[in-house]
C-alpha positions as protocol buffer text, in pm:
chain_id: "A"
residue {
  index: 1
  type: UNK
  ca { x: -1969 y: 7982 z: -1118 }
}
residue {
  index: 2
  type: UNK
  ca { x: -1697 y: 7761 z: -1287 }
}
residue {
  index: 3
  type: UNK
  ca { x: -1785 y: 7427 z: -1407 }
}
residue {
  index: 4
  type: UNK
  ca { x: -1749 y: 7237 z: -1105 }
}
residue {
  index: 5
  type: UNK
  ca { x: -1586 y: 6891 z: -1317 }
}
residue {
  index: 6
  type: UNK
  ca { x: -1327 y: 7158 z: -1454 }
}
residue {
  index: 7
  type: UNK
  ca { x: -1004 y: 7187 z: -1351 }
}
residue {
  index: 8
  type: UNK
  ca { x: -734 y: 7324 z: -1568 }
}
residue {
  index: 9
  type: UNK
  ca { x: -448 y: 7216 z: -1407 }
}
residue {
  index: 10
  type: UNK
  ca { x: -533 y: 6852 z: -1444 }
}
residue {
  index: 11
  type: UNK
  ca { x: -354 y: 6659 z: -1650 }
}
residue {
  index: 12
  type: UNK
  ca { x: -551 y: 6483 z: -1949 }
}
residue {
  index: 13
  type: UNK
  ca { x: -720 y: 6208 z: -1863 }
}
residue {
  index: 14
  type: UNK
  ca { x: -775 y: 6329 z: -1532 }
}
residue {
  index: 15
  type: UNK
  ca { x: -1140 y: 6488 z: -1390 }
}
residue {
  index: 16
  type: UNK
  ca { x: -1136 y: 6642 z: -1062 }
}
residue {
  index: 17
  type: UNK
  ca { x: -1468 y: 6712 z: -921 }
}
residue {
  index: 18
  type: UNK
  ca { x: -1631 y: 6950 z: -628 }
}
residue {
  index: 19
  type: UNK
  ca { x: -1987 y: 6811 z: -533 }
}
residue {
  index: 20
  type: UNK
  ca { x: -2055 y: 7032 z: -345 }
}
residue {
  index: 21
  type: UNK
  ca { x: -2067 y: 7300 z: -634 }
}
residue {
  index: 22
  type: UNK
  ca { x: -2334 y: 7042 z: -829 }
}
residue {
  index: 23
  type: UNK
  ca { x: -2650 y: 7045 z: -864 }
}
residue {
  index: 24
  type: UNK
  ca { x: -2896 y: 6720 z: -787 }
}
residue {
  index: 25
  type: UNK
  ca { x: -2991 y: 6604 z: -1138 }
}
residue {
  index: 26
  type: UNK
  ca { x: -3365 y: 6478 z: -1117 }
}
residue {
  index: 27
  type: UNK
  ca { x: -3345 y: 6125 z: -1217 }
}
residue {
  index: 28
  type: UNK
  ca { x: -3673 y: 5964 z: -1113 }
}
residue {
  index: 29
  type: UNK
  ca { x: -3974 y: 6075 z: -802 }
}
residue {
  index: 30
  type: UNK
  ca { x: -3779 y: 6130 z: -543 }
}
residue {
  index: 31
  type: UNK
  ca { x: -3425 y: 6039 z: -705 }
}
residue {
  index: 32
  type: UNK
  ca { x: -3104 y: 6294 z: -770 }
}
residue {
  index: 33
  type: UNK
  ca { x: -2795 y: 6245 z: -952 }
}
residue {
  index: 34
  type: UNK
  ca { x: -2485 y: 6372 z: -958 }
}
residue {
  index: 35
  type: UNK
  ca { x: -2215 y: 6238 z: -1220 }
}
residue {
  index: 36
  type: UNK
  ca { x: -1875 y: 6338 z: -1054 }
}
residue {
  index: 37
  type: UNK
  ca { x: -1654 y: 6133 z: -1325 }
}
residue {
  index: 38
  type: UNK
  ca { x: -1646 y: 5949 z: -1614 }
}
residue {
  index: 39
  type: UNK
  ca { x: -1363 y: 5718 z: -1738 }
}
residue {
  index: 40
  type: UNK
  ca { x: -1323 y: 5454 z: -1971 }
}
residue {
  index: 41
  type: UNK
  ca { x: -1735 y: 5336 z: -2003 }
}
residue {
  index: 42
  type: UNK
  ca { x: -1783 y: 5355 z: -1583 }
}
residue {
  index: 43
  type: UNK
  ca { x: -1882 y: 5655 z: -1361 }
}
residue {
  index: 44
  type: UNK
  ca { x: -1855 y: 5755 z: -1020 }
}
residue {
  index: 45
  type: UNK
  ca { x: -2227 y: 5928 z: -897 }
}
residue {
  index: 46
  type: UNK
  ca { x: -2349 y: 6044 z: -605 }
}
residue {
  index: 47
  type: UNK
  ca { x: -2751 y: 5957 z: -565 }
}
residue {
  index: 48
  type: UNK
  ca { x: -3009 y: 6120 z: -282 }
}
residue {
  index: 49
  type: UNK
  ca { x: -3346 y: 5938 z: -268 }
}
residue {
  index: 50
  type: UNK
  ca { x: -3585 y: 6109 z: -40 }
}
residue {
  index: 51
  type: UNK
  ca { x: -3782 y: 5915 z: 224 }
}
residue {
  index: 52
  type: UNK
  ca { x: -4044 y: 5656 z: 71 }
}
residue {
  index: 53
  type: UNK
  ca { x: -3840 y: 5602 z: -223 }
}
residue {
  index: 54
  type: UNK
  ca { x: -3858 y: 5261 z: -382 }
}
residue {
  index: 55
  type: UNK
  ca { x: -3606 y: 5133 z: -706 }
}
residue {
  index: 56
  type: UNK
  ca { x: -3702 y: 4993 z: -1027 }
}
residue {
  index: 57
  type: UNK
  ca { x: -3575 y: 4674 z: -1118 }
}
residue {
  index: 58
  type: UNK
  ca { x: -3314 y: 4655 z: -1342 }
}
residue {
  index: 59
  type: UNK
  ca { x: -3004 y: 4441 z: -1446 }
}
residue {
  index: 60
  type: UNK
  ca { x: -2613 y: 4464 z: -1418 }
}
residue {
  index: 61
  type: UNK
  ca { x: -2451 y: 4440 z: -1717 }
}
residue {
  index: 62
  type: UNK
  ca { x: -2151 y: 4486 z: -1528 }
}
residue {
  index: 63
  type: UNK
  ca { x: -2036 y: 4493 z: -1120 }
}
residue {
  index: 64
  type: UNK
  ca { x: -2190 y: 4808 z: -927 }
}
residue {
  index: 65
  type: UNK
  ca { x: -2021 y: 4901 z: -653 }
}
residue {
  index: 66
  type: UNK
  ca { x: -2239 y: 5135 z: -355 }
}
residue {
  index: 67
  type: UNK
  ca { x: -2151 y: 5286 z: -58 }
}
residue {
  index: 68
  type: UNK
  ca { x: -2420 y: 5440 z: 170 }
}
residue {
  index: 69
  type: UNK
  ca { x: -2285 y: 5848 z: 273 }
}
residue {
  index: 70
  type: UNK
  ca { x: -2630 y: 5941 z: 464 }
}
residue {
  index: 71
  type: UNK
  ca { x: -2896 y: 5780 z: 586 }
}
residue {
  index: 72
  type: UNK
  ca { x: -3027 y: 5411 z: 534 }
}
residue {
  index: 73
  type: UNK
  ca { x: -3163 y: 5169 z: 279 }
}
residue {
  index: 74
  type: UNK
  ca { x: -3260 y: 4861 z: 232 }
}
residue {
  index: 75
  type: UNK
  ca { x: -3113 y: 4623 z: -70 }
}
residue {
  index: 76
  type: UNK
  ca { x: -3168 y: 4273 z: -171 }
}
residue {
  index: 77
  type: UNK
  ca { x: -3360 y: 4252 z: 165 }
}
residue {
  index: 78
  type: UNK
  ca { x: -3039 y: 4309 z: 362 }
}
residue {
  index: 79
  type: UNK
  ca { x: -3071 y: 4649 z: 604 }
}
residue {
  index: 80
  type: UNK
  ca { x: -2805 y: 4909 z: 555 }
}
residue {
  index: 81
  type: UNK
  ca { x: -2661 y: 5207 z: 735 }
}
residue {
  index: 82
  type: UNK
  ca { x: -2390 y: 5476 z: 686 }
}
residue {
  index: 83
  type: UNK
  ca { x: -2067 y: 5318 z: 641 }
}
residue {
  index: 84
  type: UNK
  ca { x: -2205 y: 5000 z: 481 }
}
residue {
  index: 85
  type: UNK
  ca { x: -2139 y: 4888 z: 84 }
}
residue {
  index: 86
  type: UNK
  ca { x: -2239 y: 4622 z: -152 }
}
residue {
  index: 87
  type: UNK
  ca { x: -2104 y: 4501 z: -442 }
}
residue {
  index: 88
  type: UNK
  ca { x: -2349 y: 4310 z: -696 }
}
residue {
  index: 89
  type: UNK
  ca { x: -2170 y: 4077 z: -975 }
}
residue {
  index: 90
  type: UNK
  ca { x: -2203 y: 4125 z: -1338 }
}
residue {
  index: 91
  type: UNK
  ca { x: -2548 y: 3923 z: -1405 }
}
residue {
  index: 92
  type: UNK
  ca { x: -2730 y: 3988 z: -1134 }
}
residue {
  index: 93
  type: UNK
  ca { x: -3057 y: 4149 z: -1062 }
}
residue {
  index: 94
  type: UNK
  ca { x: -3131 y: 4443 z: -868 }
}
residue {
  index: 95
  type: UNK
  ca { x: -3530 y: 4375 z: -767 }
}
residue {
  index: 96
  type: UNK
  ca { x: -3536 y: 4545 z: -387 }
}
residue {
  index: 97
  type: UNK
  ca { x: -3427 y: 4878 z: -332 }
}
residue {
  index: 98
  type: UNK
  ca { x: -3603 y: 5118 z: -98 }
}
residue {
  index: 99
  type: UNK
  ca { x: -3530 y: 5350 z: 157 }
}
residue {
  index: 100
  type: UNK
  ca { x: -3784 y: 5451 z: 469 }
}
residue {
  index: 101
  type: UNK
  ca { x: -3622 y: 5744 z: 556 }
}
residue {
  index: 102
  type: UNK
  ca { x: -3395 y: 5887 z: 281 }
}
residue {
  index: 103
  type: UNK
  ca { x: -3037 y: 5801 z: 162 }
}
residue {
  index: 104
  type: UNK
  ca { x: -2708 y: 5887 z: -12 }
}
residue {
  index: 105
  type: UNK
  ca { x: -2484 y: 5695 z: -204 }
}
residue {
  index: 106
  type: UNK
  ca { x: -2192 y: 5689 z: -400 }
}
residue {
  index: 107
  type: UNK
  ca { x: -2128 y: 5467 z: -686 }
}
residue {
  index: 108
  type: UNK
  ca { x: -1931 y: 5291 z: -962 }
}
residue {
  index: 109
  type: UNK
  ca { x: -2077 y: 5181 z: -1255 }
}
residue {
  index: 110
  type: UNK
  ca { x: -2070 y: 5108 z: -1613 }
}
residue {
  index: 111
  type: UNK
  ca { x: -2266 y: 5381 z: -1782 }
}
residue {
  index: 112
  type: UNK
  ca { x: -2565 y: 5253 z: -1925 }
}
residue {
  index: 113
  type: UNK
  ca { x: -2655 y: 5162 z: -2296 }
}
């Protein structure tokens, strides 16, 4: 199999990416990853958290954008479904994140460090 973020026809500067060819990177209990670009310090990743799975807190150094693909979560004690996003400011603290029944997300981040 080819490397699935490799395409050469793209122009530089340019990543083109087929999920579907990826792996789940373990990332935590019950956490997977998948990093489907990187650009300029922020990343695009797809995340699956199996049913029961409850977040660390941690801080945003910068905005995080999410958009929930599968399933349903619950952050910052709001409920949320397929087809819902959120969008937390630079500053802020992520303290509540947990999902009953399993989720998937997308997301755009700063990478951290």
């Amino acid at each position: 199999m080819t490397d699935p973020t490799t395409n050469a026809a793209a122009p530089a500067g340019w990543t083109f990416t087929d999920s579907g060819a990826m792996d789940w990177q373990p990332i935590a209990a019950g956490a997977g990853m998948k990093v489907l670009g990187i650009a300029d310090g922020k990343m695009i990743a797809t995340f699956k958290f199996e049913a029961g799975y409850v977040g660390g807190v941690h801080h945003h150094e910068e905005p995080e954008f999410s958009y929930i693909l599968e399933g349903s979560m619950v952050s910052q004690g709001v409920q949320m479904e397929v087809g819902h996003a959120y969008a937390a400011q630079m500053g802020t603290t992520h303290d509540d994140f947990r999902t009953e029944n399993g989720c998937t997300l997308v997301s755009v981040f700063k990478i951290p460090g």
